[in-house]
N, C-alpha and C positions, 0 to 999 in steps of 0.2 A: 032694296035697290043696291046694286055694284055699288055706287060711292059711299054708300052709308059702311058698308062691312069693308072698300077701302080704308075707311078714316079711322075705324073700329081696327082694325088692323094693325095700322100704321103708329095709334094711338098704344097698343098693346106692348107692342115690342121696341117703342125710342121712348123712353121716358125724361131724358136730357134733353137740352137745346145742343146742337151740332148733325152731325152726319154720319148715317150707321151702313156700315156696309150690308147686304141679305143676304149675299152667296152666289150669286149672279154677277158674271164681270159686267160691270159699269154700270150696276145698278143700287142705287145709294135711296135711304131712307131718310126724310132730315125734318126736325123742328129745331122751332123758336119762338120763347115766350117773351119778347121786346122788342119793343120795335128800334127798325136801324133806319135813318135816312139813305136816300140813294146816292152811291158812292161810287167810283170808278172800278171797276170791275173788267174779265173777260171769261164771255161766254164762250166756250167749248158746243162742239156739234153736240146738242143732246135734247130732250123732250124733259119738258118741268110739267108735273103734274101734282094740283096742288088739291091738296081733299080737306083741307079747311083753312080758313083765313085767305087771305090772300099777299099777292108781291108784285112788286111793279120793276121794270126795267124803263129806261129811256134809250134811244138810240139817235143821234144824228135831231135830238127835237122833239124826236114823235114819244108819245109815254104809251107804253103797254101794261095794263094791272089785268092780271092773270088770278083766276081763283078758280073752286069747281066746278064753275059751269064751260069756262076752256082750258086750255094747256098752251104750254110756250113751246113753238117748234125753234129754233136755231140748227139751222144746216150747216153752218160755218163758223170758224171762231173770231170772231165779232168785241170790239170793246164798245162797252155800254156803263150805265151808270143804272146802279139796281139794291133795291131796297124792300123792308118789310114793316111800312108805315105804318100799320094799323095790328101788330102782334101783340100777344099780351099774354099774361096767365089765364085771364077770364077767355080769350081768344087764339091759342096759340097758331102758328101760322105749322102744318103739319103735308107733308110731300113726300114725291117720289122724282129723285133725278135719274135720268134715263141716257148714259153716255150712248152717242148713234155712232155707229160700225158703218163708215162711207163701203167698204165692201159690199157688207151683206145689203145695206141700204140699194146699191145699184144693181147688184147680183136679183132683189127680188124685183125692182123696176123692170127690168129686164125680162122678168119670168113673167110676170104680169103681164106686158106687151106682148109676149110670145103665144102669152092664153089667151087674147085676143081681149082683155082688160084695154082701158085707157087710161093713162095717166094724165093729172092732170095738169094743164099748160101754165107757165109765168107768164102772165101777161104786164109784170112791172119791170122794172129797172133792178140789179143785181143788189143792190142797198135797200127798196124794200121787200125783196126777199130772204133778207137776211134773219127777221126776225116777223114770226107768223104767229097767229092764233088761231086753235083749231077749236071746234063747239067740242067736249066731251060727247059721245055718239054710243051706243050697243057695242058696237062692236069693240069699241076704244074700251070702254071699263069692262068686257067681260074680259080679255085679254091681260090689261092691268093686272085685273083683279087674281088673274088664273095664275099669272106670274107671281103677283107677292108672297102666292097660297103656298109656292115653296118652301118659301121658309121654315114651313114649319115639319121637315124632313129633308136632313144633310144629303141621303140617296136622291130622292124626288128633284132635288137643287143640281144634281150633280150629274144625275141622265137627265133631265129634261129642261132646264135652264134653260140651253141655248136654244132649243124650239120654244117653247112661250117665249122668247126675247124677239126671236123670230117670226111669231103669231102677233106680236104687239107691234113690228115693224108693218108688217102688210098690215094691220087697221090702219095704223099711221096714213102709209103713203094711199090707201084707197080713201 
């Protein structure tokens, strides 16, 4: 399964608690073995995908805990209060942050619409759009997965980077 050689991945190349860069702009690898209570925080437009343990944000009330089975979408930058309750050595909390590109973001909307795709509609209010949960899907983790697999070639990262970033964006928004 994608998420298993995810986490196996992810687990390979951060052996610290913080945040590693892969070689892909705005595309960050992170662990943490302790947990943190939820703390004020702002989220930046990006996609948290998280391949073991899990992390929770609040926004405006509402709590979101996010772990492998979804992803945290943030279209906007948002202040929230967010946390990694349940982290540990026996459990470490291990992810991929995923800075979104509002360009290329509306550039493939766009493209999509054009190929006779639909996008799909907000049917809330602009506050609870600000922060979404998406199921992990096929398409999401083979994407992911194709993206992280750069890293383990500086060429590979360096021509093809910005298409897997690319191909992970269109899983996203379909």
């Amino acid at each position: 399964m994608n998420q298993d050689q995810i986490k196996h991945l992810i687990e390979g190349r951060i052996r610290e608690d913080g945040m590693m860069a892969t070689g892909v702009t705005g595309v960050k690898l992170f662990r943490a073995t302790r947990a943190v209570p939820c703390a004020p925080a702002v989220y930046e437009p990006s996609i948290i995908a998280i391949a073991s343990g899990a992390k929770e944000a609040v926004l405006d009330g509402k709590r979101y805990v996010y772990d492998n089975s979804q992803y945290l979408c943030c279209p906007m930058s948002m202040p929230v209060k967010a946390g990694t309750p349940s982290a540990s050595t026996q459990n470490p909390l291990l992810g991929v942050y995923i800075s979104l590109n509002p360009r290329v973001m509306s550039e493939l909307a766009i493209e999509i619409e054009t190929a006779g795709g639909a996008m799909p509609s907000a049917k809330r209010g602009p506050i609870s759009q600000a922060i979404r949960l998406a199921h992990w899907d096929a398409a999401f983790s083979d994407a992911l997965l194709r993206l992280l697999q750069l890293g383990d070639s500086e060429t590979d990262t360096a021509v093809l980077g910005d298409a897997r970033l690319r191909e992970l964006y269109y899983a996203i928004l379909k």
